[in-house]
N, C-alpha and C positions, 0 to 999 in steps of 0.2 A: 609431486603435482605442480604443472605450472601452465601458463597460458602464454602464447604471445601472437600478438595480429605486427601484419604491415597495413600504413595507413595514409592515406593522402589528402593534403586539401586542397581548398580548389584553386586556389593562387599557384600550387605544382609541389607543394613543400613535402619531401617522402620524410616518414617513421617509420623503426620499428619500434616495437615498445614490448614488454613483459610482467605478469609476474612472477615472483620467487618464490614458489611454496614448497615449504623442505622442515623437515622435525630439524635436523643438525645445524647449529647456529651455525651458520657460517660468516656472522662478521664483516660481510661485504660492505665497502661503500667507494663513493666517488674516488676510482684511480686513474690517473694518467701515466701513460708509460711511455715515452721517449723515441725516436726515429735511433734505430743502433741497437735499440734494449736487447741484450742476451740473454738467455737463460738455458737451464741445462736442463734436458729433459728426466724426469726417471726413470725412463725404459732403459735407457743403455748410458746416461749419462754423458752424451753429446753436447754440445755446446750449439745452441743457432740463435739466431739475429732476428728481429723483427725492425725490417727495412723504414717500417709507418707507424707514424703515433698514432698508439692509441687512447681512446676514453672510453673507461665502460665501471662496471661492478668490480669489484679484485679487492681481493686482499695477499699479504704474504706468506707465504706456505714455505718451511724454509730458506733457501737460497732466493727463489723464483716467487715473483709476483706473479698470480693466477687471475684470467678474467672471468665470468660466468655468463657476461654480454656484452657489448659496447657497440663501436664503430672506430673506423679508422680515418685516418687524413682526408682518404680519397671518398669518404662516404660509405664504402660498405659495411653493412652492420650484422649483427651476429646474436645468435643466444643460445646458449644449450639449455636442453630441456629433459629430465627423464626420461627413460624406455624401457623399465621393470620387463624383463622375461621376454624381451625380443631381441635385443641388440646383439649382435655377435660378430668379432672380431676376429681376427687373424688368431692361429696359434702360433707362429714361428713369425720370425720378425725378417723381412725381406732384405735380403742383400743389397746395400746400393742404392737403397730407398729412403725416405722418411719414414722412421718406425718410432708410432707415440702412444703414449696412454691415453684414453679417451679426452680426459679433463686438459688435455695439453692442446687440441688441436684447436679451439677458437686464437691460442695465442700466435703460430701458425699462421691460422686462414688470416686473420686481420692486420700481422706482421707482414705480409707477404703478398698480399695480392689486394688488388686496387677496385675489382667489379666480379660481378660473377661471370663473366663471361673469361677472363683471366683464370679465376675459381676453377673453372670445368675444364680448365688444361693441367692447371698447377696442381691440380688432387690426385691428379692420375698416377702420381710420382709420391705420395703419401698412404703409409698404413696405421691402421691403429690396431696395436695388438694385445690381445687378453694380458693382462696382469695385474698384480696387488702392490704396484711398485708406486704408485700412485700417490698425490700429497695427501686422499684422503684415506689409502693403504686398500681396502679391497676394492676392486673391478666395477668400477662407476658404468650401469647402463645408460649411455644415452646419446639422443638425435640433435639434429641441428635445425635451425632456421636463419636463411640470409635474404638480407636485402641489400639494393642500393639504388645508386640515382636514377636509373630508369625506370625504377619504380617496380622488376623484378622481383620475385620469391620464391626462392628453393628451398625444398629440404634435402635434410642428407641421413637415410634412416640404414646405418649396415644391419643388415639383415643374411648376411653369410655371402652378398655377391660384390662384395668388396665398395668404395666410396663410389654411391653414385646419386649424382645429383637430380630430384626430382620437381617438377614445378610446381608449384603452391598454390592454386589458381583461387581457393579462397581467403588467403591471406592469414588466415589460422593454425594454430598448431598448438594440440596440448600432449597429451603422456597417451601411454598403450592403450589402445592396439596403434596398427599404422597409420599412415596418413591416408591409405587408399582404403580403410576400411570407416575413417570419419568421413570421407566422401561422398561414400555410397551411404551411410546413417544419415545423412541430411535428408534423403529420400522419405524417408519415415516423419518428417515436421514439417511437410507441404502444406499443411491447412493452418501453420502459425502464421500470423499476420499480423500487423499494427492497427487497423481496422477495425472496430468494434462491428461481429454481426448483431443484426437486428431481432427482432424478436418472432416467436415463432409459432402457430397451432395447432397444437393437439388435442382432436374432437372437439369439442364445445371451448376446449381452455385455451385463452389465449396467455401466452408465456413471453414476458419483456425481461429483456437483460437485467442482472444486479449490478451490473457494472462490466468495467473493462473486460471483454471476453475474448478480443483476435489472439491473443498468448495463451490461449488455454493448452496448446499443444505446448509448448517449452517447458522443457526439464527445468526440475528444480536444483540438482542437488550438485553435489561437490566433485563428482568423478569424469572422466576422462571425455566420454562423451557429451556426458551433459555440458560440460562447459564450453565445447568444441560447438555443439548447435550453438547455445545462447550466444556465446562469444560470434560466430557468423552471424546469426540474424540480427545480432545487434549493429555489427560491422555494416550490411548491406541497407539498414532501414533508418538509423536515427540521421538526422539533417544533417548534410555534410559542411564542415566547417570553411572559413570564406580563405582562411590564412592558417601561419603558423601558430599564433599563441590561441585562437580556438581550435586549432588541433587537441590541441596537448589537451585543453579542457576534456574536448569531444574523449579522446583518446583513454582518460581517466576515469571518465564515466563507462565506457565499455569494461574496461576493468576491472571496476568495482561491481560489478553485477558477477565477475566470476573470483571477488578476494574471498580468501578462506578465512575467520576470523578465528583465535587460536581458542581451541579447542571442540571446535566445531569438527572434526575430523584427529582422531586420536590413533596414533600407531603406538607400540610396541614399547619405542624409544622415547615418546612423548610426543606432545601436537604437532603435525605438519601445518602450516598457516600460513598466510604469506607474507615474507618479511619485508620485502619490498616491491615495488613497482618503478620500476624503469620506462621511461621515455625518451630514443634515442628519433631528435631532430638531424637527419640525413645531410637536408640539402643545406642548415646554419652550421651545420657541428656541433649541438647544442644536447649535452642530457641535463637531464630533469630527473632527478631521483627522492621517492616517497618512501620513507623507512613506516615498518608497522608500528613505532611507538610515538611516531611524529607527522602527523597527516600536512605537515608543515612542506612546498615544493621546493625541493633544493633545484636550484641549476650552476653550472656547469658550462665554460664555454671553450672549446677548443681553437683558441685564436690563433693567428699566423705569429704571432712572437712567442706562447705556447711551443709551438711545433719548434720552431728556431731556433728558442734560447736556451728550452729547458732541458737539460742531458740527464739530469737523472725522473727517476719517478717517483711521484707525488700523489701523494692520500690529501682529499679533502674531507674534511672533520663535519660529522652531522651530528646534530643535538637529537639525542634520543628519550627523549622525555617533550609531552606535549606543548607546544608553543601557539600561543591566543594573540590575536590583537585584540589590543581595550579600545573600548567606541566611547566610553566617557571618563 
């Protein structure tokens, strides 16, 4: 389970932002990875380059630093997200091509190409093909979401007709079904609104609101859909922020209306919840990363002597235990 919108404010400043919601610790936190970074895939154990630094989630998965989202130099930003029992991949790995495990290709798309517009040439020459060779060992389902500075949103959902990029035109994306089928379920929450209606007559009784009523249509709960309305309507109705640092606020607060808090939602393996939330700042270079044990905003800046000086890659360290300021 996870969520991610693209977001803009009104000074021009693009976002994408996410959260993380996943039972299997994954350990992520603020990585930078270098203009050169190599790593070797585990499909076939090739060696490739990522041209552009990136900044995003990652941690180390043997040899190879993994991202789960970020942005690169030139602003395109990226997240992958789950696709439970859609996703479907190549079976045989194409001659002559880019042939990756799913969890390998955000390293890929943000090493390698600069916009989306680059994106929808450079994929056409990339496959992702079924295997358990993976750093997380079986057959990771899942879709993509990009953005960049023109304020662009694709996704990218294989679904058996190979990588193809689709447009985003709500700026939303959570887990199964596909994106064309959260499109058409917005159809069904035309009468949620911000609006409080008024009150109303039945026979003799006149009936006044108990309060806040235009949201009575909006889902409550944790799943796929539901989050995909709330997370839109919320995207489309709350005051747009003036700049970049009331984005991030604005941005925050949309998220938090769809965090899983852990054990709120229980699998198998233990609580899915969400362990982080990501805010990647497009147009500064700037993430902002919120772990679930520290509501405390880390940021992160991808500076030009960043980009220049630094050749290897770098973990930055977050306190995972809750952090307060004293007011006296």
């Amino acid at each position: 389970m996870c969520t991610s919108i693209s977001y803009e404010a009104l000074d021009g400043a693009k976002f994408l932002s996410r959260t993380m919601d996943f039972a299997f610790e994954l350990n992520g936190k603020p990585t930078f990875l270098p203009r050169k970074y190599e790593w070797i895939s585990s499909f076939d154990k090739k060696t490739y380059q990522a041209d552009y630094a990136i900044l995003g989630t990652g941690a180390k998965y043997g040899n190879n630093y993994m991202v789960a989202d970020g942005f690169n130099e030139y602003g395109l930003s990226a997240a992958e997200l789950y696709f439970a029992h859609m996703s479907e991949y190549d079976h045989e790995p194409t001659e002559g091509a880019i042939n990756l495990v799913s969890e390998e290709l955000l390293l890929w798309v943000l090493g390698n190409n600069k916009s989306i517009a680059e994106l929808k040439e450079n994929i056409k020459n990339v496959h992702i093909v079924e295997s358990d060779n993976g750093v997380m060992g079986k057959n990771q389902p899942l879709h993509w979401i990009f953005s960049d500075l023109t304020g662009a949103t694709y996704v990218l959902e294989p679904e058996g007709n190979g990588l193809v990029l689709q447009e985003d035109k709500t700026g939303v994306m959570t887990n199964t079904p596909d994106y064309t089928w959260h499109e058409t379920n917005l159809a069904n929450y035309l009468g949620a609104q911000p609006n409080n209606f008024g009150g109303k007559k039945f026979g003799d009784l006149e009936v006044e609101p108990l309060g806040q009523n235009g949201t009575f249509r909006l889902p409550g709960g944790y799943t796929a859909p539901d989050r995909f309305v709330r997370t839109a309507f919320n995207r489309e109705v709350i005051e747009k922020p003036a700049d970049a640092d009331e984005a991030v606020n604005t941005i925050m607060h949309i998220l938090d209306s769809v965090d899983v808090p852990k054990g709120a939602n229980t699998k198998p393996d233990g609580p899915s919840y969400t362990q982080y939330q990501a805010v990647f700042d497009m147009t500064n270079r700037i993430m902002y990363y919120i772990p679930y044990a520290n509501r405390t905003v880390f940021k992160v800046s991808m500076t030009d002597e960043m980009i220049n000086a630094q050749k290897t890659p770098k973990e930055f360290p977050v306190t995972m235990t809750q952090e307060f300021k004293e007011l006296n």
